[in-house]
C-alpha positions in Angstrom: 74.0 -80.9 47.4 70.6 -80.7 49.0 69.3 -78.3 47.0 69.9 -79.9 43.6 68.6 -83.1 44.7 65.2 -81.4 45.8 64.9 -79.8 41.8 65.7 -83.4 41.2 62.8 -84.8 43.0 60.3 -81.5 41.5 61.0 -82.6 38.2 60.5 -85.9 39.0 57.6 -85.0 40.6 54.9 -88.1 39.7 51.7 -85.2 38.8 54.4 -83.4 36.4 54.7 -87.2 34.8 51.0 -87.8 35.2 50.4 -84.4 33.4 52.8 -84.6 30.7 51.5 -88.0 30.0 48.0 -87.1 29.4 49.3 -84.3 27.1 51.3 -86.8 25.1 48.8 -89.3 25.1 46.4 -86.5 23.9 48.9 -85.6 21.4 48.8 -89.0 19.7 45.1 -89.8 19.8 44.8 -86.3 18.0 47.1 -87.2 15.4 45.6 -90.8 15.0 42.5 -89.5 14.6 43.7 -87.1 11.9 45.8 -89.8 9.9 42.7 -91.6 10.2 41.3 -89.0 8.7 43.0 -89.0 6.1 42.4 -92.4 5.1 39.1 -91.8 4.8 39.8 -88.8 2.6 41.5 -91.0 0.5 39.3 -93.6 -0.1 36.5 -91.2 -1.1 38.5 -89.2 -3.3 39.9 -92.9 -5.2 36.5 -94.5 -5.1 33.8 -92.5 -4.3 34.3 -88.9 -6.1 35.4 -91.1 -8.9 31.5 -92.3 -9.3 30.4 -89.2 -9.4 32.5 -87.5 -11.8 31.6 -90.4 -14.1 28.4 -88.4 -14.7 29.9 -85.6 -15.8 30.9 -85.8 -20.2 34.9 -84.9 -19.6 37.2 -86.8 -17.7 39.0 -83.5 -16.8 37.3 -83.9 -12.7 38.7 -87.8 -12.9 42.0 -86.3 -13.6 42.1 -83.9 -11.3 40.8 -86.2 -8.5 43.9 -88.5 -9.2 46.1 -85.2 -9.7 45.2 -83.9 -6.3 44.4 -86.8 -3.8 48.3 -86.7 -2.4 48.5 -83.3 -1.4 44.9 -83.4 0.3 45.9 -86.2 2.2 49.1 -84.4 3.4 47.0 -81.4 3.9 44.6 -83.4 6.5 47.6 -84.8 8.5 49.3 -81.3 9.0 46.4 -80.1 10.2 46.4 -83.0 13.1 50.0 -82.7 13.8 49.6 -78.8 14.5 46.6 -79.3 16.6 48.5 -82.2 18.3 51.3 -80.2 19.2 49.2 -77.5 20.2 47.8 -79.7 23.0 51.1 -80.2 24.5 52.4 -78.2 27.0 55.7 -76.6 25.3 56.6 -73.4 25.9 55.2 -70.3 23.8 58.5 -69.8 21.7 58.0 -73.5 20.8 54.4 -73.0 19.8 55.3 -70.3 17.8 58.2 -71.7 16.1 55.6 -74.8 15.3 52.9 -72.7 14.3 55.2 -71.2 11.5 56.4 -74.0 10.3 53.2 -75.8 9.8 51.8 -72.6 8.7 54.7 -72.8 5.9 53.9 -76.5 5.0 50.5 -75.4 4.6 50.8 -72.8 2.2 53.5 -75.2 0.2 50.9 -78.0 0.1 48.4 -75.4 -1.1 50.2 -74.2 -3.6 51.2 -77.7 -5.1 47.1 -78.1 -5.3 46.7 -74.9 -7.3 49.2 -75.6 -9.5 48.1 -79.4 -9.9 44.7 -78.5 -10.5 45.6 -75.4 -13.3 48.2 -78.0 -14.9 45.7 -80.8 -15.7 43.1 -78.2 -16.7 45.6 -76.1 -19.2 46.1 -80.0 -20.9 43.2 -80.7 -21.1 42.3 -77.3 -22.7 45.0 -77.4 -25.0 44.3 -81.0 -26.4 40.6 -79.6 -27.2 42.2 -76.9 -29.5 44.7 -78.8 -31.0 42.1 -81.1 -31.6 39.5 -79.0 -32.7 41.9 -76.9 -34.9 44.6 -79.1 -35.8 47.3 -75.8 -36.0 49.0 -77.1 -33.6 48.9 -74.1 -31.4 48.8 -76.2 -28.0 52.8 -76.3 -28.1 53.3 -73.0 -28.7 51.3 -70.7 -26.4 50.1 -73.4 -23.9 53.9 -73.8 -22.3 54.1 -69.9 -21.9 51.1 -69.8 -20.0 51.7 -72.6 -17.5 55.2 -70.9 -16.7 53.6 -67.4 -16.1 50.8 -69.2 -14.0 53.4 -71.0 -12.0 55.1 -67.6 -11.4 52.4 -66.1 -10.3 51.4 -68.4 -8.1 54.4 -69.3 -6.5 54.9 -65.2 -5.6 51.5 -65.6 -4.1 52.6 -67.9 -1.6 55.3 -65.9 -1.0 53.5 -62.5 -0.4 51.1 -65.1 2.2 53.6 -66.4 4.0 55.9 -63.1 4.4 52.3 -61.5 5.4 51.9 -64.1 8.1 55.1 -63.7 9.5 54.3 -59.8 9.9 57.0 -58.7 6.6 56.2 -55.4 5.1 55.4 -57.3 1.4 54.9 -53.2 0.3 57.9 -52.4 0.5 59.2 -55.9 -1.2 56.3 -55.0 -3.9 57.9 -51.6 -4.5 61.3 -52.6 -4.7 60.3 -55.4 -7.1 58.3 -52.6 -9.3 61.0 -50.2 -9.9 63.7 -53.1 -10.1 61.2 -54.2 -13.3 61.1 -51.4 -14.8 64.6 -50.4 -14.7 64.4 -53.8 -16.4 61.6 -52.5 -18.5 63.6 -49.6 -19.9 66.9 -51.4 -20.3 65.4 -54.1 -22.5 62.5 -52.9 -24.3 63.4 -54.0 -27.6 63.5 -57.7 -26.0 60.6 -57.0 -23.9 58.6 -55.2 -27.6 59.5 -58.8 -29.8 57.9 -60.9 -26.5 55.0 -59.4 -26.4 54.3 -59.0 -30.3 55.4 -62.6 -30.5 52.7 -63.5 -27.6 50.5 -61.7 -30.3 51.6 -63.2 -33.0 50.7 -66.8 -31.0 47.3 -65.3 -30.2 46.0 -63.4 -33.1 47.6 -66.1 -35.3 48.5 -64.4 -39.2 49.9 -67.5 -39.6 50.7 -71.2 -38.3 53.8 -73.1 -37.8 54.4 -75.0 -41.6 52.4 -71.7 -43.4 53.9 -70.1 -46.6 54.1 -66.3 -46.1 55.5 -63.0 -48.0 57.3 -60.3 -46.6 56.7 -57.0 -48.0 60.6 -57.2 -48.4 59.6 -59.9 -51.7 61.0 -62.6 -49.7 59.4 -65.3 -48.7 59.1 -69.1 -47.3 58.0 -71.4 -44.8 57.5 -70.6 -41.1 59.3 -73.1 -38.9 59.1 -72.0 -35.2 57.0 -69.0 -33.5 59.4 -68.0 -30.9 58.9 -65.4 -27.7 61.7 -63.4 -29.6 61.7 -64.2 -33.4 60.3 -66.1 -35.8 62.0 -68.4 -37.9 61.0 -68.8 -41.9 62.8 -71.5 -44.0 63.3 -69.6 -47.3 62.8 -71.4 -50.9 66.5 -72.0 -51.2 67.0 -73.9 -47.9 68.1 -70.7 -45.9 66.6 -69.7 -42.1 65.4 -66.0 -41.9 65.2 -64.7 -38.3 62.9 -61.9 -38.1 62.4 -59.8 -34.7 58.2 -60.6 -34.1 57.9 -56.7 -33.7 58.5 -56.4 -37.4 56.2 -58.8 -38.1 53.4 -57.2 -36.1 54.3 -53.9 -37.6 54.2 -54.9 -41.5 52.0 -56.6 -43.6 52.4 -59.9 -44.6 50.7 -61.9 -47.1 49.9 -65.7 -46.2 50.0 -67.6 -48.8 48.3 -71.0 -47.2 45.5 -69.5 -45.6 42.2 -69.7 -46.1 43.4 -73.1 -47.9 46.4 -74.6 -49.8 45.0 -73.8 -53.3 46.7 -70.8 -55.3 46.2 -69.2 -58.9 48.7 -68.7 -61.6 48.7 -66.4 -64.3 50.1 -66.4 -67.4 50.3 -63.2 -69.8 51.4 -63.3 -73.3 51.1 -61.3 -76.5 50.5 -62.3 -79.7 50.5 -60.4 -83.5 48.0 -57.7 -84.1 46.1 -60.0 -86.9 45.7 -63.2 -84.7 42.7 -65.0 -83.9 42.1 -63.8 -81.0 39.2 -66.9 -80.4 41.6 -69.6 -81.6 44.7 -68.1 -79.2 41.8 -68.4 -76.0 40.8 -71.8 -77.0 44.7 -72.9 -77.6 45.4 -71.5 -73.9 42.5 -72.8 -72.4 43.0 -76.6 -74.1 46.5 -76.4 -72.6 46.2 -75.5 -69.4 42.9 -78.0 -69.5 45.8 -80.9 -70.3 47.5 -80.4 -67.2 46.9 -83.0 -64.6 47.9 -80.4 -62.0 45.6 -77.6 -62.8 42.1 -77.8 -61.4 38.9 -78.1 -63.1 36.7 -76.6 -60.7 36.8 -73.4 -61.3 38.3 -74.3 -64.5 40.7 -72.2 -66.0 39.5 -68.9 -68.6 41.9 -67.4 -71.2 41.1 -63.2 -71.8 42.0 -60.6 -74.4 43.3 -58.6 -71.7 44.2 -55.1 -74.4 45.8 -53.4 -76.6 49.6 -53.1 -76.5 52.1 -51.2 -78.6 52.8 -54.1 -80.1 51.1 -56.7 -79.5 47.8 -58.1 -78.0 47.9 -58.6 -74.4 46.3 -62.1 -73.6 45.8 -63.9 -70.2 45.5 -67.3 -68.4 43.8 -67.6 -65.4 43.9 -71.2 -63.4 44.1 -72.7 -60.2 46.5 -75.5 -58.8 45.7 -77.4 -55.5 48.8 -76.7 -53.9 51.2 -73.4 -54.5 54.2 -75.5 -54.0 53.1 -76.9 -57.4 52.3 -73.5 -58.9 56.0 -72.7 -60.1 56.6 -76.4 -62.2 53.1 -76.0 -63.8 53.7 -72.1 -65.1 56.8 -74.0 -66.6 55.2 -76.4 -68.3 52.6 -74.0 -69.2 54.4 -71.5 -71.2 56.5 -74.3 -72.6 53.2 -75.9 -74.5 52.1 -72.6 -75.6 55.2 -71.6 -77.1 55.2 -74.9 -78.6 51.4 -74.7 -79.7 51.7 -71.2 -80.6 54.5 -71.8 -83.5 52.8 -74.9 -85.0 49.6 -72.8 -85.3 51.3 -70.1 -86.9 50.3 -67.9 -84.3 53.6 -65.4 -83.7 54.5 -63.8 -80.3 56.1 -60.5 -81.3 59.2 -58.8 -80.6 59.1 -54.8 -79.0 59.6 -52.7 -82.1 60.6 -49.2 -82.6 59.9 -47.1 -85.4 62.5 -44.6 -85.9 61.5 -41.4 -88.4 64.9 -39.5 -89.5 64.1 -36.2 -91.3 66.7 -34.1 -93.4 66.8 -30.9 -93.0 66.9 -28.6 -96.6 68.6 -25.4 -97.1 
């Protein structure tokens, strides 16, 4: 009994009080002083910095300023909070566990910055392309790259805080290399369309609404750029799903670019005996009466050659849109069928000549 009350009276020993007391007084004017800090941080990062990045042309900094000011703040007090519970007297294990965790915090906070500040900046990027090129590109290749930035980042912090904590992160690196490419191998056909469709996004053949032709003859209008496929709405209302690695391996013909604006061309034949002036002007008055057809350049009617049976003439012209070009090759060939008979010009039939001999005795 006397022994337990003397430990009672050691630990209640009034310099053990006295000292703990400084310590924890210590302790709190530390962390005041930090929060304080960070008060001050955060008034010059929401009024302040703000007056200088008004100089600047972009408001990219102003967004970033706004984007970031939290996570400094945070930032400012973890630091005070580790260096007030560094002043206390707790026991090394403490200290340690302590260090680690606001070690960990750290990093995390630090992370969110990163990723804050790349966000705002891969926006703002990709609202100055679409708005420079109107294609539209901002939504598909944009997305990929914030989600392989925050992968990579986020694998950073990882390998940081593993390294802190004294992890071998070479052998985790190893283990992750051959686990990707046993990956690799097991899914390279996925793994070939990704990457041609992330080529596909940046060499750009063609745009999401573009008219294209496969060297297949089919053809339509390309709907969606995907990692995997891409998706092209076909004349008669049908998707065709094509692996991009085909695409990136064939030639395709792009209707739409440079511009919308296409050229038809009309062949026809007409009787060896025809005026071959007055079936150029006919052609050329025709497709001249279109309201479709464009007049600059305007359209030019040739006496192509000579055919077995007939002359081989030619209309060239040029429509605004090739959506339009199919309805005004209808009503094209309709008027100079139409124009052709009433001017007694005749389109021929193929003939044959067939010679029989008979034989004498």
């Amino acid at each position: 009994m006397d022994s337990i009350r003397d430990l009672f009276r050691i630990g209640l020993d009034s310099d053990t009080f006295v000292t703990w007391g400084k310590d924890l007084v210590l302790a709190l004017l530390i962390l005041a002083a930090f929060w304080g800090l960070s008060r001050v941080v955060r008034y010059f990062l929401a009024h302040v910095a703000p007056r200088i990045t008004k100089l600047t042309r972009t408001g990219l900094d102003d967004r970033m300023l706004v984007r970031v000011a939290p996570p400094v703040e945070i930032l400012v007090i973890l630091a005070g909070l580790y260096l007030a519970l560094r002043s206390l007297a707790l026991p090394e294990r403490v200290h340690l566990f302590v260090a680690g965790a606001v070690f960990v915090a750290n990093v995390a906070v630090l992370t969110n910055i990163g990723y804050r500040m790349t966000d705002e900046f891969l926006g703002w990027y990709a609202r100055r392309v679409g708005e420079r090129t109107g294609s539209g590109i901002e939504a598909q290749i944009f997305p990929l790259v914030r989600k392989v930035f925050t992968v990579f980042l986020t694998c950073a912090a990882l390998i940081v805080t593993l390294r802190h904590f004294r992890y071998d992160v070479l052998s985790l690196v190893t283990a992750m290399g051959i686990g990707s490419l046993a990956i690799g191998l097991a899914a390279k056909d996925t793994l070939a369309n990704m990457i041609s469709g992330f080529t596909l996004m940046i060499d750009r053949p063609f745009r999401i609404g573009d008219r294209i032709e496969l060297t297949t003859g089919k053809s339509g209008d390309v709907v969606d750029i995907g990692l995997r496929s891409t998706k092209i709405r076909t004349p008669d209302n049908t998707l065709l799903i094509i692996p991009n690695s085909e695409l990136c391996n064939s030639t395709v013909l792009n209707m739409t670019l440079p511009d919308l604006k296409s050229q038809g061309r009309i062949a026809v034949g007409v009787n060896y005996g025809s005026d071959v002036d007055q079936v150029r002007k006919i052609m050329v008055d025709i497709a001249m009466d279109d309201p479709d057809i464009l007049r600059t350049p305007p359209p030019e009617a040739f006496f192509l050659s000579f055919g077995d049976n007939a002359l081989n003439m030619t209309l060239l012209f040029w429509v605004s849109d090739y959506a339009k070009l199919s309805k005004v090759m209808d009503r094209i060939n309709s008027a100079i069928l139409v124009t052709f008979a009433a001017s007694g010009i005749q389109i021929p039939y193929p003939t044959r000549k067939v010679l029989l001999e008979r034989e004498t005795h």
